[in-house]
N, C-alpha and C positions, 0 to 999 in steps of 0.2 A: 349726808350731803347728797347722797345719789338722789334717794327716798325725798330730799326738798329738792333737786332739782327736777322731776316729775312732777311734781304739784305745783312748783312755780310755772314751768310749762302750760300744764294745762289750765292756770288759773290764766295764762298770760293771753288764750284764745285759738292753741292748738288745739287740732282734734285728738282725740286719743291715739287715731291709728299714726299721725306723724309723731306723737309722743315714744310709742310702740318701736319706729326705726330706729329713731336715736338713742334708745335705751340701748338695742339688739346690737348697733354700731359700738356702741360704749363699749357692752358687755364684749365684743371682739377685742376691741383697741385693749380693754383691761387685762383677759385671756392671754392677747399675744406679750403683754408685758408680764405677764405668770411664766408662760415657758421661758422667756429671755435673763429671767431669775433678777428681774426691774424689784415684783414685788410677791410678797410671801402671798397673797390671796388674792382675787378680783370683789372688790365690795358689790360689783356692781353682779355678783353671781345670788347673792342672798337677798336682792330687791325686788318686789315683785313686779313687772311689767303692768301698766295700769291693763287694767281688760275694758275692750269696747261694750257699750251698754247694747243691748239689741233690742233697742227701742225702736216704733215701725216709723221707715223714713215714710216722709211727707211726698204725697203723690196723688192723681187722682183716679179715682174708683172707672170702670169702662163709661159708664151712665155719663161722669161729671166729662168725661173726653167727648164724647159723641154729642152733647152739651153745648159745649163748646165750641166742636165743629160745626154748628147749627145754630149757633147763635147770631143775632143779626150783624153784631158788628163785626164778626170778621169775614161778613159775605162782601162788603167791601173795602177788606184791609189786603192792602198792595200786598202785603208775604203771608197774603195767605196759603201756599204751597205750601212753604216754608215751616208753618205750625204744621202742618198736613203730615211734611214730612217728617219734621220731626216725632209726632207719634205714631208714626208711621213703625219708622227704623232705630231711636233709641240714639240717634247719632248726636255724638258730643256738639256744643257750640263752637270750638273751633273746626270740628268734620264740616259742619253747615255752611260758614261762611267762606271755607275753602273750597268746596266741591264745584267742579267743574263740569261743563255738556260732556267733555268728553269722557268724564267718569259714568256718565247714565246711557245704560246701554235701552233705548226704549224698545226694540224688538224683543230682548229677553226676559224685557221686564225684570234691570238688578240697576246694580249701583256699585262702584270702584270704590273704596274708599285707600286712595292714593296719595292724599296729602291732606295737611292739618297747620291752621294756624297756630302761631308761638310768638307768644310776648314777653318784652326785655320792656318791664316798665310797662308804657304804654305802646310803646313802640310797636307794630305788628309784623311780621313775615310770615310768609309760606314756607311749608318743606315737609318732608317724610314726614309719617307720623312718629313717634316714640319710640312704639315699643311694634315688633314683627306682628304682634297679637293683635292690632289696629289697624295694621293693612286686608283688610278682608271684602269679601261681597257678599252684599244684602240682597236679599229679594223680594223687589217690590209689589203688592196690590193693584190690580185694576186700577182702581178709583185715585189711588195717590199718580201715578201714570198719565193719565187725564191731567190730574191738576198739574202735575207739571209740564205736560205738554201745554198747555193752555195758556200757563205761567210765560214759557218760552215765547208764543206768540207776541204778548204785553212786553215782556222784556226785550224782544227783537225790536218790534215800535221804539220804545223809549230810547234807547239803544242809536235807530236810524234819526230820530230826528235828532239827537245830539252828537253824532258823528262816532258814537261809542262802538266797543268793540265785545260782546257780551261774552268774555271765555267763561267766567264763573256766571254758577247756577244763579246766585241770588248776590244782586249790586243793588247802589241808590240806584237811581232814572238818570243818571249823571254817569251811571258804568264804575264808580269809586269802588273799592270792597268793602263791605260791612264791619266794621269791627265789634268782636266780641260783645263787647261790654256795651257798645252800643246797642246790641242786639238784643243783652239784657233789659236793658234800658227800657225799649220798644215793645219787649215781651211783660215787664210788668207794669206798662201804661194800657196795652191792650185787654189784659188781663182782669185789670179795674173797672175799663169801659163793658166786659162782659157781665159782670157781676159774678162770676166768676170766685169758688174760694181761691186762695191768692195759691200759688206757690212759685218756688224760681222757674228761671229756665231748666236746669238742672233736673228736676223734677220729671219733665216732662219724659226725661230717660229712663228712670223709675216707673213712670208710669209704663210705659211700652212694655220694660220688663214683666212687672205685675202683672201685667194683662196676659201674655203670653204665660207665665206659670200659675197663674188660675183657670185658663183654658186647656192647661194640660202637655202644652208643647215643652219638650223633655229640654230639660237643665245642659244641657252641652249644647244645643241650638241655639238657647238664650243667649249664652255665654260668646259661641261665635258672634254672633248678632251686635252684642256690648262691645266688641274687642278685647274682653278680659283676658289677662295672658294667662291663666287658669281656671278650671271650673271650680274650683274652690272657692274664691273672691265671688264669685258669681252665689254661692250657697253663703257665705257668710252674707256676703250684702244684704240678700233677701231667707234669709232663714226664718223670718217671722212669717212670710208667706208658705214658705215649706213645712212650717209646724202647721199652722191652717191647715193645707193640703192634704197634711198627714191625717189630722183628726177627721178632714171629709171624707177623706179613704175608708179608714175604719169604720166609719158611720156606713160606706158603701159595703163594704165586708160582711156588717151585721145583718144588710138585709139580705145579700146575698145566702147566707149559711141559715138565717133564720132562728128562732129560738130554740135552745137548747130543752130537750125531749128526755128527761131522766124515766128509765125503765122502772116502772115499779116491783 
């Protein structure tokens, strides 16, 4: 029963890793009714936990980002800070459509990330984020800096002439705040109009990651960066890119050391 409740699961359109909790929850709840002398075994100790496939997530290469950011249509798409930033910094779509002026600090060139949208349904609110591992600060680029200074100009305007009040980074022209899913929305109509290979919003956060562990910058910077509340989650996510790395290493090692000279 265990064994078809995991497959029914995942046939029904979980990912494996939500399959993987409720297993782990199970196997407690079953556990704690072992010692309570409920039942003579837990069934759910001899099941095996499905394992996640490490297949490589979908993301784009630095080439297809810079691409991108160079493409004609998004030299005049109103959020384009907004893409900017986002591969910028890796930050989730509710970070983006929450972040505030007062979380960008432009003299030290960083970013607060202090609050995060949360949806009940459709419904939207503000608040903390989640988890302590998501309240962190990033440090921004020159050029992302700019664009959002520049950004702030446009949104000031649009802002005064509708009487709006600009607290968050990115609103309609109207000062509304963007929701999520709308922003998904807008991210894969832009997307289409780039020609662009397709992928989510989501994505875009993978991509950042990527880029930064194929240039070398060490695994616990990533990982701050993500707000992963472990560097582990950060190695498992991307472990296909660390197998990569790993083989470029040793490729770097052989030429280092040079070929092997046996003494005759």
């Amino acid at each position: 029963m265990v064994q078809d409740l995991y497959a029914d699961l995942l046939s029904g359109g979980l990912s494996t890793t939500s399959v993987q909790t409720i297993g782990k929850v199970l196997r407690m709840a079953l556990g704690d009714a072992v010692k309570r002398g409920l039942i003579m075994r837990s069934p759910a100790s001899v099941v095996a936990l499905p394992t996640i496939r490490r297949a490589e997530i979908d993301c784009w290469s630095q080439q297809q980002a810079l691409a991108f950011l160079d493409s004609p249509v998004l030299q005049d798409d109103r959020l384009r800070a907004l893409w900017r930033l986002a591969l910028a910094t890796g930050l989730r779509r509710g970070e983006l459509v929450a972040l505030r002026w007062s979380d960008v600090d432009f003299d030290a060139a960083r970013l607060f990330v202090r609050q995060a949208a949360a949806l009940d349904g459709y419904q939207m609110s503000f608040g903390r984020p989640k988890s302590r591992a998501s309240i962190r600060t990033i440090a921004l680029d020159g050029a992302t800096i700019t664009e959002l200074n520049d950004w702030q100009d446009i949104q000031r305007h649009e802002h005064e002439l509708l009487g709006a009040d600009p607290e968050l980074v990115f609103t309609f022209a109207d000062g509304k705040p963007i929701h999520p899913q709308s922003l998904g929305r807008t991210w894969d109509r832009i997307v289409r109009a780039s020609d662009m290979e397709p992928i989510t919003l989501h994505a875009i956060r993978h991509t950042h990651a990527t880029m930064l562990l194929l240039t070398g910058v060490p695994l616990k910077v990533v990982s701050e960066r993500l707000g992963h509340s472990s560097v582990q989650i950060t190695a498992d996510t991307y472990q296909h890119v660390l197998d990569h790395m790993q083989q470029e290493t040793a490729a770097k090692v052989g030429e280092l050391l040079g070929p092997t000279t046996l003494a005759p």
